[in-house]
N, C-alpha and C positions, 0 to 999 in steps of 0.2 A: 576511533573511539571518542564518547564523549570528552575525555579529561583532554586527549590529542589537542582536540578543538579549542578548547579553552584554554589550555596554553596559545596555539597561535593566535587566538582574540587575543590574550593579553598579552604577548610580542609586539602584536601589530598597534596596540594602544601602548606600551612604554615606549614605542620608535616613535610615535606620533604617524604611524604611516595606517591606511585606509583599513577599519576593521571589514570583518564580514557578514553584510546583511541577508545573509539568505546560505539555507544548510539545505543541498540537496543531497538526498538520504533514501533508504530504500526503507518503508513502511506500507503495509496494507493490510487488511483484515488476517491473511494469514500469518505475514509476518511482521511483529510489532515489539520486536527487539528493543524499537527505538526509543518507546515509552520509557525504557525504566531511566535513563540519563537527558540523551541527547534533543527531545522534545521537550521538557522540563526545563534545561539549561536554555533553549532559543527561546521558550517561550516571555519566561523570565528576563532576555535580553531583549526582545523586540526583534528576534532573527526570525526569517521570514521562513518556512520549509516549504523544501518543495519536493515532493518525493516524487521517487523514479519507480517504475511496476508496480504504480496503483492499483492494477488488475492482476495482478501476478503473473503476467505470460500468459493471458488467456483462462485462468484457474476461476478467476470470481466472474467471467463473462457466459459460462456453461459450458465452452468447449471441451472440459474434460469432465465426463458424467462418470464419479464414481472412483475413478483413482484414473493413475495415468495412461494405462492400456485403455482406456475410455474417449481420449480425444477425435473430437470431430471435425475437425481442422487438418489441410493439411500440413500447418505448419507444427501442429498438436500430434500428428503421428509421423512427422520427421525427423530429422537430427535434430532440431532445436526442443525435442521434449528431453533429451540429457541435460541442457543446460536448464532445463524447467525441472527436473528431476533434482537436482543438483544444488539449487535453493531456497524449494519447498519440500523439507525434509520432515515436519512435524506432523504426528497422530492424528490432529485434528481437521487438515487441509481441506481433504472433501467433506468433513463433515461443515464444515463454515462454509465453505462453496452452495453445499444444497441446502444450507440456512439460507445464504443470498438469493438462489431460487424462488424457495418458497418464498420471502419477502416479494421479492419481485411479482410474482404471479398473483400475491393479494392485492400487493397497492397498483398494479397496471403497469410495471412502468419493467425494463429490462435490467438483468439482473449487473449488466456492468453500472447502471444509474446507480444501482441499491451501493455496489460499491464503495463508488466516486462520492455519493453521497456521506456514506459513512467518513470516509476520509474528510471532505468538507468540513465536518462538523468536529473536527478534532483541533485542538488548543493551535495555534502558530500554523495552521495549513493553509499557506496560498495560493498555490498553483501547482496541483498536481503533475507529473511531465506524465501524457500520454501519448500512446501511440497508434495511427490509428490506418487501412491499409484501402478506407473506401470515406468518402466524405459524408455519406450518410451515417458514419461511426460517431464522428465529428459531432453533427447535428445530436445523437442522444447522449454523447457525453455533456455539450453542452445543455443538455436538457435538464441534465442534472444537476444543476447548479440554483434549481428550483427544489430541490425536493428536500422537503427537513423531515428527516425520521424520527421518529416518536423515541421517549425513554425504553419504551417495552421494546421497539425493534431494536433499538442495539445493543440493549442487555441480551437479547435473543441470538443479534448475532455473534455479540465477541464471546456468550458463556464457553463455547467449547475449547477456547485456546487455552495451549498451554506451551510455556515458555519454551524456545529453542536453546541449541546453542546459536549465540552470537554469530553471522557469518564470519566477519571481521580476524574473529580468534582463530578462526582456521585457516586463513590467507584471501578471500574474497567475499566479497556481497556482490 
């Protein structure tokens, strides 16, 4: 949790011993828990973030069309869709998924760019951690680091969220 954090920042400034530049955290279009404290708090500090499942397991890249019986991967119809099941728990999931579609398909570009992108463009984000399973994934994430979305598309993409429970509070993220 945010406050967690901030105690230890300021532990590690009353000991004199090395704070922490950089908060890796789990945020993406679907899940943006992180806005309401812990984004805010790094920003304000000069803490670097670096979120982990910028694509959400495959959710904002298309491989699941429509809810999770939908994936087209076979890592999306194996055992890793429970732990995908497991932290994308919110109403809105696929509807923000085939938001990033449609983005995608207007301006050209694939719907994990439209992502990556979005996260780019958010206060304290430096370095997304992706993952990626062919080097030509590599090439269009880095592709993305070209692309600024207009005010219209990401009020288009984030309208449909709506707030989760905190992973945190239940024992994981």
């Amino acid at each position: 949790f945010a406050w967690q954090f901030v105690e230890m920042q300021m532990l590690a400034r009353m000991n004199g011993w090395t704070p922490f530049v950089s908060m890796q955290n789990h945020y993406n279009l679907v899940y943006r828990e992180e806005e309401r404290e812990m984004i805010p708090y790094c920003a304000k500090e000069g803490i670097a973030v670096m979120p982990w499942s910028p694509l959400a397991r495959g959710i904002l890249t298309g491989s699941y069309r429509g809810g999770f019986e939908g994936g087209s991967t076979a890592r999306s119809q194996g055992g890793d869709r429970k732990r995908t099941e497991s932290l994308y728990r919110g109403d809105a999931v696929f509807t923000i998924a085939e938001r990033v579609v449609q983005v995608a398909g207007r301006l050209g570009r694939t719907p994990a760019q439209v992502a990556l992108a979005w996260l780019l463009g958010k206060p304290a984000v430096t370095a997304p951690i992706v993952g990626v399973s062919k080097i030509e994934q590599l090439d269009q994430l880095v592709e993305a680091t070209t692309l600024k979305l207009s005010a219209e598309d990401v009020a288009f993409l984030e309208a449909p969220y709506q707030p989760v429970e905190n992973l945190l509070s239940i024992g994981y993220s």
